[in-house]
C-alpha positions as CSV (number, residue, x, y, z in Angstrom):
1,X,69.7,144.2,141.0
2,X,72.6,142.0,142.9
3,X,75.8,142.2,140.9
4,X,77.7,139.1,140.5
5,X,81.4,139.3,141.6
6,X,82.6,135.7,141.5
7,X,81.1,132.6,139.6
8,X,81.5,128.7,140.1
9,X,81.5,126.7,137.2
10,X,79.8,123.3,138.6
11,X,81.4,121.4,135.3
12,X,84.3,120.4,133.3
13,X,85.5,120.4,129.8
14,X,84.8,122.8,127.4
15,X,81.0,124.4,129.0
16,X,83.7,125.2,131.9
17,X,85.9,126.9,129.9
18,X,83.4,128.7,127.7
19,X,81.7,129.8,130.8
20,X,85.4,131.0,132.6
21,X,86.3,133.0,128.9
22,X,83.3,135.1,129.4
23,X,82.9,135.9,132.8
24,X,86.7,137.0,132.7
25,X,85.7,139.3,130.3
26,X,82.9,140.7,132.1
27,X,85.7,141.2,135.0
28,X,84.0,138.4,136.8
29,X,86.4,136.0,139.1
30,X,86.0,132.5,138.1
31,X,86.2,129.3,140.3
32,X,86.4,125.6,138.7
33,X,85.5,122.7,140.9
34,X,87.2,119.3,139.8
35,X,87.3,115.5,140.7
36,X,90.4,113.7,141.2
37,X,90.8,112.2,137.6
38,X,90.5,116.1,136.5
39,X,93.0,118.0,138.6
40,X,95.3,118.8,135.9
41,X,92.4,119.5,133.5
42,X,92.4,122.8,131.2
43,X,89.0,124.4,133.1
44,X,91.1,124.2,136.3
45,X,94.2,125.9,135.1
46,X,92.3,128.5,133.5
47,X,90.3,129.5,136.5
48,X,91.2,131.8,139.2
49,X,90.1,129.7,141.8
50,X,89.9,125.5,141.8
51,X,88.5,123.2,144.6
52,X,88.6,119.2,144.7
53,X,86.0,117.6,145.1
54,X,87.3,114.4,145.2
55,X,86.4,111.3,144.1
56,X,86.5,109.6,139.7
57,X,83.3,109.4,139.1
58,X,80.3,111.6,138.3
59,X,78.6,111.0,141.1
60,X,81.1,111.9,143.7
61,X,82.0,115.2,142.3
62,X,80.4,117.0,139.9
63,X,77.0,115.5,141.0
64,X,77.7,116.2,144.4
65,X,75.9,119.1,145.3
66,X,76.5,119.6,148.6
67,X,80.3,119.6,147.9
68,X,79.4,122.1,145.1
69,X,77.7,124.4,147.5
70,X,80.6,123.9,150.1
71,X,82.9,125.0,147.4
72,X,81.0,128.2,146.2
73,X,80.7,129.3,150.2
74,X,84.5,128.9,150.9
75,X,85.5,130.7,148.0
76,X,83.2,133.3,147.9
77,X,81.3,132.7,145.0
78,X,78.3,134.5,144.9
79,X,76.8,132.8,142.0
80,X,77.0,129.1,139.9
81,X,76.7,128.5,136.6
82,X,75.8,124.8,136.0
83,X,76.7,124.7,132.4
84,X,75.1,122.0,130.7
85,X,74.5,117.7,132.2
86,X,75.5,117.2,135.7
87,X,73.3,119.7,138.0
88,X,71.6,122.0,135.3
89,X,68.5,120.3,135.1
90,X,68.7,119.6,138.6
91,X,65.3,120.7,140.7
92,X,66.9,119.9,144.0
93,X,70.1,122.0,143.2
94,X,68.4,124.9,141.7
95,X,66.3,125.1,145.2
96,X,69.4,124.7,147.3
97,X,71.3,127.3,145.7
98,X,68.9,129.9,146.2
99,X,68.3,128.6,149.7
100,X,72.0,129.0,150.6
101,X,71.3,133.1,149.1
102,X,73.5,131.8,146.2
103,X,72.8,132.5,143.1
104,X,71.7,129.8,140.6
105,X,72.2,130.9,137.0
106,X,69.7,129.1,135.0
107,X,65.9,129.2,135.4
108,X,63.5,128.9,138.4
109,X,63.4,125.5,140.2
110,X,59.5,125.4,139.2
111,X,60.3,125.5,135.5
112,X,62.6,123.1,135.4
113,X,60.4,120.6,137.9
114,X,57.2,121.5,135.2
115,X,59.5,120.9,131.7
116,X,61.3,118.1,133.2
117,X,58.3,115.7,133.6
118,X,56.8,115.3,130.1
119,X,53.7,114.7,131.6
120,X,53.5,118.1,133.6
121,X,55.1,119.8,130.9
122,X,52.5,118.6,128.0
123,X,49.4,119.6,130.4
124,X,51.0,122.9,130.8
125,X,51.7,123.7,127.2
126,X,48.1,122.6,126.3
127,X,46.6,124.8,128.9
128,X,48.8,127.7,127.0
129,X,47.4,126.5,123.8
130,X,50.8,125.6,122.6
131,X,50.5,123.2,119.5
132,X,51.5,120.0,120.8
133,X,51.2,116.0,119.4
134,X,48.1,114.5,120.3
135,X,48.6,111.6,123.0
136,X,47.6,111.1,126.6
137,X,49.6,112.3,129.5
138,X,47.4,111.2,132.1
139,X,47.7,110.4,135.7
140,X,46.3,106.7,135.4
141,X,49.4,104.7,134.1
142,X,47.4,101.2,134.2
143,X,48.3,98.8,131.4
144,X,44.9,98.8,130.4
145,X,44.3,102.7,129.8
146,X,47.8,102.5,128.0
147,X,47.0,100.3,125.6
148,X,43.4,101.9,125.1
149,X,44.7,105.3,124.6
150,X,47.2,104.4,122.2
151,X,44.8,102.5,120.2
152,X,42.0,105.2,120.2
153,X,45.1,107.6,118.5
154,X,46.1,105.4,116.2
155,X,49.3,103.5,114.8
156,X,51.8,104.0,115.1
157,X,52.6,105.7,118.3
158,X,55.3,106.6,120.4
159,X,55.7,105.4,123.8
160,X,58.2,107.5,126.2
161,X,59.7,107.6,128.9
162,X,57.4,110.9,131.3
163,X,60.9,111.8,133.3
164,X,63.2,110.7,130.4
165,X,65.2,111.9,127.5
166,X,68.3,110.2,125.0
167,X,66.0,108.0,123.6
168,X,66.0,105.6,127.0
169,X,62.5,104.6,127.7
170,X,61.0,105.4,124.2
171,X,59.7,102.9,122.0
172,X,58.0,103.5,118.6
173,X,54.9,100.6,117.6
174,X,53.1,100.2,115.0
175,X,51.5,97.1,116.2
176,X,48.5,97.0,118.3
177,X,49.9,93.3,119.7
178,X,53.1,94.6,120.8
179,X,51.5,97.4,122.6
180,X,51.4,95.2,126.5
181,X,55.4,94.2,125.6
182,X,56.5,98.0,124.4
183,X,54.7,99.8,127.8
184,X,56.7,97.1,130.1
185,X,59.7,97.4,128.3
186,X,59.6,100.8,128.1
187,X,58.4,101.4,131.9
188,X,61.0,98.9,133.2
189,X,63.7,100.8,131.4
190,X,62.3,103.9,132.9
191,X,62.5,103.2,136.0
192,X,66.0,102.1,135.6
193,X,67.4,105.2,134.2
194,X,65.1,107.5,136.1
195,X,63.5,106.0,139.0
196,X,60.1,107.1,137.8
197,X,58.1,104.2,135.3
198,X,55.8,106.8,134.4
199,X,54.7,106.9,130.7
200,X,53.0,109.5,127.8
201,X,51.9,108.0,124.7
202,X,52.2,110.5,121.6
203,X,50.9,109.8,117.7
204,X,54.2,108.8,115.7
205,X,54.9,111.8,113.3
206,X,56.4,109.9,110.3
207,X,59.4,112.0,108.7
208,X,59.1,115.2,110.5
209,X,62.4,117.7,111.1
210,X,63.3,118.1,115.0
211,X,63.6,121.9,115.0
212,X,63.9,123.9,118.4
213,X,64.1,127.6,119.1
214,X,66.6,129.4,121.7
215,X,64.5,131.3,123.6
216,X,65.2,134.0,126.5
217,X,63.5,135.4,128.8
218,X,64.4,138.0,132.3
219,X,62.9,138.4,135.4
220,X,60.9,141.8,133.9
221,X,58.6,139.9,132.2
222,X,60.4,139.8,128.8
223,X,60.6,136.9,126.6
224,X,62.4,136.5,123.4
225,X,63.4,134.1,120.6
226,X,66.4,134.4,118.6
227,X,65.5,132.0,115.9
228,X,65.5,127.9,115.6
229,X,68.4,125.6,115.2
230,X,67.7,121.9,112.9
231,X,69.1,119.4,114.9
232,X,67.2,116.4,112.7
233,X,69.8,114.1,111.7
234,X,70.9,112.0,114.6
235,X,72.3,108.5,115.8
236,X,70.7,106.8,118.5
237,X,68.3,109.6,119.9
238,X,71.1,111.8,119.9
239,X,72.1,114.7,117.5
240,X,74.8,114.5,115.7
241,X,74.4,118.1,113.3
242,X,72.8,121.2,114.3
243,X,72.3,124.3,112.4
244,X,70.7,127.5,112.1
245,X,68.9,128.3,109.9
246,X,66.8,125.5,109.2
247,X,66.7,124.6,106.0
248,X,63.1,124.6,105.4
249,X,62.3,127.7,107.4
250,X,59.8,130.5,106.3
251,X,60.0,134.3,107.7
252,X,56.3,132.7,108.4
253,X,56.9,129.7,109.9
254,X,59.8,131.0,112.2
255,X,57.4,133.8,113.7
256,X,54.9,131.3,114.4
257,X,57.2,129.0,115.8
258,X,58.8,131.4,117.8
259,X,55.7,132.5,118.9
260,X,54.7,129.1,120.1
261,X,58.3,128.9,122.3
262,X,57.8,132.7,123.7
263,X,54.2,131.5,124.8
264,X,55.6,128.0,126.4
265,X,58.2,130.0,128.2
266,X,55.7,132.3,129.7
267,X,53.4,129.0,131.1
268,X,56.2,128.0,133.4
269,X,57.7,132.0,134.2
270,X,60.6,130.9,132.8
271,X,64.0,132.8,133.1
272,X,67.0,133.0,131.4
273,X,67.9,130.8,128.6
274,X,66.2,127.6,127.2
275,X,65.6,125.7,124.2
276,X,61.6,124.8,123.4
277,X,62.0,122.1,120.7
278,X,59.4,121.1,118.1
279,X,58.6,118.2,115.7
280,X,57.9,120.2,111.9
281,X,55.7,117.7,109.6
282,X,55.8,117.2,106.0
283,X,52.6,120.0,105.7
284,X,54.3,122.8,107.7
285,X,52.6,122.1,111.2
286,X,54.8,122.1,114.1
287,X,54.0,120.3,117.1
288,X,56.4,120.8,121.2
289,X,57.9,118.3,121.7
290,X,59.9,119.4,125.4
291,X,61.7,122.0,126.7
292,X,65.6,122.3,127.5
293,X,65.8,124.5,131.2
294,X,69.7,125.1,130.5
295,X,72.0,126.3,128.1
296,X,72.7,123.3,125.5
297,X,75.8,122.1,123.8
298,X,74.4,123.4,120.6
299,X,74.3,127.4,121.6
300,X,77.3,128.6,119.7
301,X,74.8,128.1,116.6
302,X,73.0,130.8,117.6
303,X,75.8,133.0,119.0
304,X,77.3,132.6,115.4
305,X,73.8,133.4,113.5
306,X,72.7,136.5,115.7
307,X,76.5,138.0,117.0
308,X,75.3,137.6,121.0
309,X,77.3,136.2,123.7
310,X,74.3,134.0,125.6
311,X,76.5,133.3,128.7
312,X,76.8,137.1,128.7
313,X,73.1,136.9,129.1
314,X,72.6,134.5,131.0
315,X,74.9,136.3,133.8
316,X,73.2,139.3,132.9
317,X,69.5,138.3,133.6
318,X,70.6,136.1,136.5
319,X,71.8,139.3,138.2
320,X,68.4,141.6,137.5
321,X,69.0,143.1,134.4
322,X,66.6,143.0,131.4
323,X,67.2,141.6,128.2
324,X,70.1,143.3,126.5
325,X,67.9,143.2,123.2
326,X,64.1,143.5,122.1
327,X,62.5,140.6,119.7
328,X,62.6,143.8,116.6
329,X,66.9,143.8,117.6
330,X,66.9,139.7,116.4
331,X,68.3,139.9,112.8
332,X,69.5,136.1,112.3
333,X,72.5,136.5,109.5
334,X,74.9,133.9,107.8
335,X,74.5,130.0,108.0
336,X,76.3,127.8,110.7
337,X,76.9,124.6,111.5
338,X,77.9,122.5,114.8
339,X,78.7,118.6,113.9
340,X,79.0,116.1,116.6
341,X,82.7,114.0,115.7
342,X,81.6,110.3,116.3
343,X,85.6,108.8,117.0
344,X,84.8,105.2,115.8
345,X,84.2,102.5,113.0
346,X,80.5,103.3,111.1
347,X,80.2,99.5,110.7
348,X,78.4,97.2,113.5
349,X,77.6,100.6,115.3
350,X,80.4,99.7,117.8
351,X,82.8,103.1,118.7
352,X,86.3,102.1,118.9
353,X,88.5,103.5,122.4
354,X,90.5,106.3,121.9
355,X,93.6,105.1,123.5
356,X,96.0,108.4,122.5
357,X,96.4,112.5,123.2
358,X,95.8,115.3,121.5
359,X,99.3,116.1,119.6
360,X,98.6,118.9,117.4
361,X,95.1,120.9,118.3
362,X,94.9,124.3,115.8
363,X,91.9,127.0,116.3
364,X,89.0,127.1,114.0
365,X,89.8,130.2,111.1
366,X,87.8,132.0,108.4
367,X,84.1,131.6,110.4
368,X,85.0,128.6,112.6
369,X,85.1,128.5,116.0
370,X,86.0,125.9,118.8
371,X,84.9,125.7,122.2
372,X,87.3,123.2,123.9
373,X,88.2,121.8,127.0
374,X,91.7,120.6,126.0
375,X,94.9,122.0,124.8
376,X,97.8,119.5,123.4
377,X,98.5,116.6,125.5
378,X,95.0,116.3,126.7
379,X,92.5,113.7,126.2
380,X,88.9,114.8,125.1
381,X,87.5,115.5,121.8
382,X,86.0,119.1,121.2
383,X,82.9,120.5,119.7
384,X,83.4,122.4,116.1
385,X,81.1,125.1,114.7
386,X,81.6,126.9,111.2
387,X,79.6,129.8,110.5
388,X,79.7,131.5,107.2
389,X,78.0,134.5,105.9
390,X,75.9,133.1,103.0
């Protein structure tokens, strides 16, 4: 076991902060790494340690690895937490940190390079006999197999993006004479978001729940669930309310779905926390749908529903200890909630600019938390979660 002394936070905002609040706690030093436009942001004051990394945009701080890494090795950090976006799905970044003898906190670099590619990760999952949606995930991307696969399965079906997620490079059809259209327009806009024009066809699953299951898992072979979040209503590909429990959940079909998501984390050897996510029909059947290699957005759910501090675990593992619980210690209690705030007019679909600061900001009471990257006079929006025990 290595024990972690001192942990980078490769983000911002309110992941940064959530990260910082319990590592302090654990008596862990904390360093933030910021750009330019963030100097005077709230994850920098509250950590012990800050370093610029210069530059506005994404891409020349918090993207920028190497600066990351430069940042950790001057300050001593012996480990970095990647938080969620930016690096944490990062195969390149993951491999570099543990060539550097840092430690990465998040799962193996071969997991995330297997669950990253919907291709790889779909051939993996039906080699572990993991219910998945019928569909071809080959390796010949011709037009021509395309369109014959997708009409040997059936319309509608779903065309998507292999390296992709959000919604970009997914297109639903229904008929068989815009199949030659959807595959270009879906390829070309693949290859601009991800570099990579690679494409899996899937059978369209008319009106099923999205439903995923936190899962977690150490490097002594252990792997647990700790129940499923419903993250089904959504705007654009992109959920908007998540919570736990599902509202059409059996004691049945959570054991079996939480079996399926132990079994998919133990194809890739997976460590640490992760989120296996599931389309759930009309009939009860449940199909994968990807896997998340990182902590998501939506984990306070299940941090309200089961009382356990996942960051705390996730610092835990990545140091060499084994799960602080067993599957039997799981007792999910209560009923919470996490709601996306979308700041703009419902009407056209077009978000207005928020042009002022945050005068007034007041903590969550009675059940409700708020993880936050601003205090008063900042400019951000946080994330709300209410949890309440019935």
């Amino acid at each position: 076991m290595t024990a972690i002394q001192t942990v980078l936070v490769a983000n911002r905002g309110e992941i940064a902060v959530r990260v910082m609040r319990t590592a302090k706690g654990m008596g862990l030093k904390t360093v933030a790494v910021y750009s330019d436009a963030d100097a005077n942001a709230l994850h920098v004051r509250s950590a012990d340690m800050a370093v610029s990394l210069g530059g506005n945009t994404a891409a020349e701080s918090y993207l920028n690895g190497d600066a990351i890494l430069e940042a950790a090795r001057t300050t001593g950090a012996d480990a970095i937490h990647p938080g969620y976006g930016f690096l944490s799905e990062n195969t390149g970044f993951a491999a570099a940190c543990a060539e550097a003898g840092i430690i990465f906190i998040g799962p193996p670099a071969a997991a995330v390079e297997i669950m990253g590619d919907k291709a790889l990760a779909k051939r993996a999952m039906l080699e572990a006999k993991v219910p998945c949606i019928p569909g071809y995930q080959g390796e010949d991307q011709s037009d021509d197999t395309l369109i014959r696969e997708a009409e040997a399965m059936g319309m509608p079906v779903m065309i998507k993006a292999a390296a992709g997620g959000g919604g970009r490079g997914m297109r639903r059809v229904a008929d068989p004479e815009q199949l030659l259209q959807s595959i270009a327009l879906a390829r070309s806009e693949a290859e601009g978001a991800f570099g990579n024009g690679d494409l899996i066809l899937e059978r369209a699953i008319e009106g099923a729940r999205h439903v995923e299951v936190q899962v977690f898992a150490d490097t002594h072979g252990n792997v647990i669930h700790l129940g499923e979040r419903d993250c089904s209503l959504q705007r654009r590909h992109q959920k908007v309310v998540e919570e736990s429990p599902c509202p059409v959940m059996t004691p049945e079909l959570r054991e079996a779905m939480g079996l399926a998501a132990v079994e998919a984390a133990r194809a890739v050897s997976y460590v640490g926390a992760g989120t296996v996510e599931f389309l759930l029909d009309a009939s009860g059947e449940f199909y994968f749908l990807e896997m998340n290699t990182r902590l998501q957005v939506e984990h306070p759910v299940t941090e309200c529903v089961t009382g356990f501090d996942l960051v705390q675990w996730q610092i835990r593992v990545a140091q060499g200890e084994p799960l602080p619980a067993t599957q039997d210690d799981i007792d999910l209690f209560g009923h919470a909630i996490e709601v996306r705030l979308c700041a703009g007019g419902s009407g056209g679909g077009v978000f207005a600019q928020c042009r002022s600061r945050v005068a007034v900001q007041r903590a969550a009471g009675g059940g409700g938390s708020v993880d936050s990257g601003i205090e008063t006079g900042d400019a951000i929006s946080p994330s709300m979660i209410r949890w309440s025990p019935k």
